[in-house]
Backbone atoms as SQL, in Angstrom:
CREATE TABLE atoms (id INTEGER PRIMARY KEY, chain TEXT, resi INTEGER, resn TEXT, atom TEXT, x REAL, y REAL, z REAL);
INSERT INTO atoms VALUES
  (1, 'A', 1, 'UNK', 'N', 0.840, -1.171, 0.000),
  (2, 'A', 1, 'UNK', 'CA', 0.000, 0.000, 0.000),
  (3, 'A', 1, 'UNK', 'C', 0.887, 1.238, 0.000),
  (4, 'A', 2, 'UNK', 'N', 0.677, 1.812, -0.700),
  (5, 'A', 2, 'UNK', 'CA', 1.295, 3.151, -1.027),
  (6, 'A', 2, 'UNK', 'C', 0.646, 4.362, -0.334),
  (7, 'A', 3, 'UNK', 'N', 0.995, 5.268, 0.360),
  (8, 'A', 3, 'UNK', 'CA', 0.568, 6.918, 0.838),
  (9, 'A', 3, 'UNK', 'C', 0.759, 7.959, -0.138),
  (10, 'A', 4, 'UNK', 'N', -0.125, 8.577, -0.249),
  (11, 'A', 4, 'UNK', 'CA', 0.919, 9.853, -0.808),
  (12, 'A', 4, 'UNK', 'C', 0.619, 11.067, 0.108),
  (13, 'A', 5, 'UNK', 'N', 1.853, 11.822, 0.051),
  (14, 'A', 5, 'UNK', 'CA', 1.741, 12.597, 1.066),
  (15, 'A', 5, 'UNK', 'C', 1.850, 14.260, 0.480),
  (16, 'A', 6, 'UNK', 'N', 0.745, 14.567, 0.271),
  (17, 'A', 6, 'UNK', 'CA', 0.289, 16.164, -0.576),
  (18, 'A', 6, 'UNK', 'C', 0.764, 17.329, 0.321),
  (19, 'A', 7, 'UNK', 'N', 1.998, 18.435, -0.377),
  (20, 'A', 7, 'UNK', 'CA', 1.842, 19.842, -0.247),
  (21, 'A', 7, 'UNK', 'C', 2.631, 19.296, 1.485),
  (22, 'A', 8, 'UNK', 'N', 3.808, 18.424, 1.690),
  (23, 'A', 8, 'UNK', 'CA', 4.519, 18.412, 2.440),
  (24, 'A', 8, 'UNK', 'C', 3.246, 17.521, 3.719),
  (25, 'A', 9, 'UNK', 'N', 2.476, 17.252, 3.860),
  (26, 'A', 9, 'UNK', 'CA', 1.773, 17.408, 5.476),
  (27, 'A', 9, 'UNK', 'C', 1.568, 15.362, 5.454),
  (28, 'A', 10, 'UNK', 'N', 2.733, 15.692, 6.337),
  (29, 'A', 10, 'UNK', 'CA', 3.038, 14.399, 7.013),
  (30, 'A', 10, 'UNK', 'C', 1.748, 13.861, 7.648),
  (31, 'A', 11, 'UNK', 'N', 1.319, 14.434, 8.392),
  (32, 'A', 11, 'UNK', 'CA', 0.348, 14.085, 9.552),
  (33, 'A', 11, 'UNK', 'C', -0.654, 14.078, 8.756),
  (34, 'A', 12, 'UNK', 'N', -1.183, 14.765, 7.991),
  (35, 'A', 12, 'UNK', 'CA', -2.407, 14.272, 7.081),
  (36, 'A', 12, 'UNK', 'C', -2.507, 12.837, 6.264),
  (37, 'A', 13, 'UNK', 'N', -0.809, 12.713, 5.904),
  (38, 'A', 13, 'UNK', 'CA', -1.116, 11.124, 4.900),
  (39, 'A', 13, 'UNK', 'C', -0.936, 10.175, 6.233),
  (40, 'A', 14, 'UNK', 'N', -0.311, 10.485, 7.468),
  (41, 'A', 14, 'UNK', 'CA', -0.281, 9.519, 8.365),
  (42, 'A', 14, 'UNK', 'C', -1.926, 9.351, 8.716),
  (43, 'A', 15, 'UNK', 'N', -2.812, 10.103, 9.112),
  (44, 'A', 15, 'UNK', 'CA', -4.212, 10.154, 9.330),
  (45, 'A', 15, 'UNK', 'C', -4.578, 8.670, 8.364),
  (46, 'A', 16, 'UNK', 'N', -4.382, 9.223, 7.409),
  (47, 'A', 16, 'UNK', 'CA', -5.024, 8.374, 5.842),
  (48, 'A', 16, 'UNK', 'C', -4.891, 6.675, 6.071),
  (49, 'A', 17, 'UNK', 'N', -3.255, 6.428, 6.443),
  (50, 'A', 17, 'UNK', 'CA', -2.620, 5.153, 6.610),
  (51, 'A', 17, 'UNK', 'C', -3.343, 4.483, 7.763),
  (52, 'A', 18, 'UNK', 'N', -3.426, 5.288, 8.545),
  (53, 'A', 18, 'UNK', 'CA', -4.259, 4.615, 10.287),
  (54, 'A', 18, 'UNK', 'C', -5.917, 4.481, 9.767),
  (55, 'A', 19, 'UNK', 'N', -6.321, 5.396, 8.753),
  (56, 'A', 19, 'UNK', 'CA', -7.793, 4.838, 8.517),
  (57, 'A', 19, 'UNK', 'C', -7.901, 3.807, 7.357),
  (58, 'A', 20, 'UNK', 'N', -6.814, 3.686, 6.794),
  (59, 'A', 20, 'UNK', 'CA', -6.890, 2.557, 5.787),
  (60, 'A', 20, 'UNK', 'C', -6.458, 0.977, 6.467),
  (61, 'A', 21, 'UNK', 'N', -5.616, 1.306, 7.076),
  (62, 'A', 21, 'UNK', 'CA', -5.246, 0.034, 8.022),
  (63, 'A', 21, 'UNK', 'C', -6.252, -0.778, 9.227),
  (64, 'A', 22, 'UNK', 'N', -6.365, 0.822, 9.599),
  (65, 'A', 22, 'UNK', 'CA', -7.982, 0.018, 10.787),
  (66, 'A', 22, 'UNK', 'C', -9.111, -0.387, 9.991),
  (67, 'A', 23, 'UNK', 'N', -9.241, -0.252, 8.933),
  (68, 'A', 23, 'UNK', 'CA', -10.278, -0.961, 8.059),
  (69, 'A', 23, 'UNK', 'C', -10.272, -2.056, 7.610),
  (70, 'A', 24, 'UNK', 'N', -8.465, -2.380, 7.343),
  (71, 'A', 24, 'UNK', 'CA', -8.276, -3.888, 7.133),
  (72, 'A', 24, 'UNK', 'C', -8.261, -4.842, 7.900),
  (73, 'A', 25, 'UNK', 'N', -8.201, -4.511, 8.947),
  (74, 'A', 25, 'UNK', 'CA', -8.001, -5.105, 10.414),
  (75, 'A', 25, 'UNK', 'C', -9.065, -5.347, 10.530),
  (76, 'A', 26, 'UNK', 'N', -10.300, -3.963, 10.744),
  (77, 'A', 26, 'UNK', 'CA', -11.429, -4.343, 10.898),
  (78, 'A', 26, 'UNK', 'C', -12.474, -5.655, 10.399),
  (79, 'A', 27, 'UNK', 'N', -11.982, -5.825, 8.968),
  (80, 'A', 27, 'UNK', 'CA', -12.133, -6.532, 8.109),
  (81, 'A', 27, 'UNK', 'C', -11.898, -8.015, 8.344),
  (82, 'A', 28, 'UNK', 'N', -10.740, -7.697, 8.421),
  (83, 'A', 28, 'UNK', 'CA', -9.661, -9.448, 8.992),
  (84, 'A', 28, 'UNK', 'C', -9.913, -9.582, 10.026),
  (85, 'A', 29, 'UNK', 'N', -10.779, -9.455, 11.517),
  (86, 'A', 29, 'UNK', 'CA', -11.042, -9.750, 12.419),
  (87, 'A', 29, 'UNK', 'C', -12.811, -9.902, 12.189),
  (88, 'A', 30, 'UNK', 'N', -13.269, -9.249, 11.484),
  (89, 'A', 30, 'UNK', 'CA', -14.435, -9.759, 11.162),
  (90, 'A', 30, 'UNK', 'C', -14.747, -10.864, 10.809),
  (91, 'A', 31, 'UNK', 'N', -13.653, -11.295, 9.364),
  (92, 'A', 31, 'UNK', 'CA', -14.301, -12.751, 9.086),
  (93, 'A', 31, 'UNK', 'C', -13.585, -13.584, 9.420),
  (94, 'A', 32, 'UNK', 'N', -12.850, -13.829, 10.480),
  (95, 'A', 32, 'UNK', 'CA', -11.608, -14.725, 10.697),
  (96, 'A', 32, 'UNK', 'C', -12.384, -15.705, 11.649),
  (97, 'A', 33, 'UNK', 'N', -13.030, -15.491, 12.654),
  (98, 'A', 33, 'UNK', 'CA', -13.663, -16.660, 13.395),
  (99, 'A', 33, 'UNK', 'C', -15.619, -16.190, 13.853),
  (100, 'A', 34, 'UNK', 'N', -15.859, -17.299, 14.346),
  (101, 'A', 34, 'UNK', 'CA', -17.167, -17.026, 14.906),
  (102, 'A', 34, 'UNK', 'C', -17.364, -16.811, 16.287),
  (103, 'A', 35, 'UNK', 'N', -18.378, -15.754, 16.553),
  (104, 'A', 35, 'UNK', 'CA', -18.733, -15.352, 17.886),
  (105, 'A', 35, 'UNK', 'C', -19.917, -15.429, 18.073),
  (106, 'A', 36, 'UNK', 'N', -20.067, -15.431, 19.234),
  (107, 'A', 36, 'UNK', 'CA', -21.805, -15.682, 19.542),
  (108, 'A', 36, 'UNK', 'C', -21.877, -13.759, 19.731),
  (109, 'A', 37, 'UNK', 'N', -23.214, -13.484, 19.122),
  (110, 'A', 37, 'UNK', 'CA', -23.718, -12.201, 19.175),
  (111, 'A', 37, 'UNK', 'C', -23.553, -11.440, 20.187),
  (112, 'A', 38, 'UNK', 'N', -23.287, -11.666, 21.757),
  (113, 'A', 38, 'UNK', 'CA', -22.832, -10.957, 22.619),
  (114, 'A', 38, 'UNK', 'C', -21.467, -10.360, 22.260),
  (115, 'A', 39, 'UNK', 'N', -20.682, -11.393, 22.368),
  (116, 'A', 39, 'UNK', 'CA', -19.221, -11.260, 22.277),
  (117, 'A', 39, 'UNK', 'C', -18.790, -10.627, 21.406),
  (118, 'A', 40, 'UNK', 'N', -19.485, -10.370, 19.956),
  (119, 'A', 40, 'UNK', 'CA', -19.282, -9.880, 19.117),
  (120, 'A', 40, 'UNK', 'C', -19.682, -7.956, 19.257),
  (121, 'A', 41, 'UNK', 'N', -20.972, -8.055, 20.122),
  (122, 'A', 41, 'UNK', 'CA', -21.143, -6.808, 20.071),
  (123, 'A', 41, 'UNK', 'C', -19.787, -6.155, 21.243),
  (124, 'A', 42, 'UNK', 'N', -19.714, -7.102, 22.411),
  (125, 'A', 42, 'UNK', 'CA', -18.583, -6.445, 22.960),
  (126, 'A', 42, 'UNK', 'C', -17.077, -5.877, 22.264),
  (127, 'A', 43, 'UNK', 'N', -17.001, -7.315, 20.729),
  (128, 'A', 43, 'UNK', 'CA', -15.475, -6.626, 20.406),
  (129, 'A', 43, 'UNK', 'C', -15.709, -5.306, 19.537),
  (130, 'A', 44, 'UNK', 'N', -17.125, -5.775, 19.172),
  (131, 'A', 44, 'UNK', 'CA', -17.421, -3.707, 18.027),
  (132, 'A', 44, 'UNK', 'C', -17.214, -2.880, 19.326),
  (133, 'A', 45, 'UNK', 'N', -17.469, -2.829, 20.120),
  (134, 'A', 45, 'UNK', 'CA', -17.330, -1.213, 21.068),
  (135, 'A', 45, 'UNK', 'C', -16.112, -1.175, 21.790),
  (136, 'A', 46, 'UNK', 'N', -15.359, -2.816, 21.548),
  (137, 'A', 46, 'UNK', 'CA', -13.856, -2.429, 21.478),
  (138, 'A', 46, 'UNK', 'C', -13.664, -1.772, 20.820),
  (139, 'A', 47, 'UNK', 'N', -13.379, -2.359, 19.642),
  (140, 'A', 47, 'UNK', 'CA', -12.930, -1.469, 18.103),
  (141, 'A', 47, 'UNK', 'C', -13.275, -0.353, 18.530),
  (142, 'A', 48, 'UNK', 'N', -14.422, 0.422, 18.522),
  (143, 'A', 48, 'UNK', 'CA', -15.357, 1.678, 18.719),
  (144, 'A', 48, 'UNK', 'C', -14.295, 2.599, 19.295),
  (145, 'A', 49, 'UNK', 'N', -13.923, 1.868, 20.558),
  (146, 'A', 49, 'UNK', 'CA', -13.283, 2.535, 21.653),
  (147, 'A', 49, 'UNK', 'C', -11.977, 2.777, 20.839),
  (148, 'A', 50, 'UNK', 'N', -11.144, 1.910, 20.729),
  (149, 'A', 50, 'UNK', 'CA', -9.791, 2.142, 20.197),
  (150, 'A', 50, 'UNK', 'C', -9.718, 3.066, 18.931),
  (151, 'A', 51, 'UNK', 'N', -10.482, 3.005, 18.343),
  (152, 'A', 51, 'UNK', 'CA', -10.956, 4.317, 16.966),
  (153, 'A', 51, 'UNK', 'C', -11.127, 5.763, 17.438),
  (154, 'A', 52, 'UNK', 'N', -11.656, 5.901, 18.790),
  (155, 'A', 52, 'UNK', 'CA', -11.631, 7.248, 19.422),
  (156, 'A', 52, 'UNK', 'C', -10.792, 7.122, 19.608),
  (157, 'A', 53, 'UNK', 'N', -9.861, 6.787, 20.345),
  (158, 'A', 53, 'UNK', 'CA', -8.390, 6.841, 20.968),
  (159, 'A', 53, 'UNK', 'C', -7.657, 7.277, 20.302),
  (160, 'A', 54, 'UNK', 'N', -7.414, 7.122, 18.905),
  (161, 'A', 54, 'UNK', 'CA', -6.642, 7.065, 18.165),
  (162, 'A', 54, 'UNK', 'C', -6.698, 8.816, 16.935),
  (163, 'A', 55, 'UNK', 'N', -7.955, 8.340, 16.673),
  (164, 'A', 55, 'UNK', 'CA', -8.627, 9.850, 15.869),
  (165, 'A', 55, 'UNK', 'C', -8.789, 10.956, 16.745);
């Protein structure tokens, strides 16, 4: 995966990389195993949580 980083601003293509990456993740932890519907809603408001943290 490639960045590009426009008009010098580091921190803007870094933004870009952390929302393209937590999407793949998001992704690859989605379909990788099965959860029973509780557990599952608990790891979304993980995720949830760690997405504020971060943004």
């Amino acid at each position: 995966m490639m960045v590009k980083v426009i008009n010098n601003d580091v921190d803007a293509a870094l933004k870009e990389y952390r929302k393209h990456f937590s999407e793949i993740r998001r992704r690859k932890i989605r379909y990788s195993y099965y959860l029973r519907p509780a557990l599952r809603l608990r790891e979304k408001r993980k995720i949830a949580a760690i997405k504020r943290k971060f943004y």
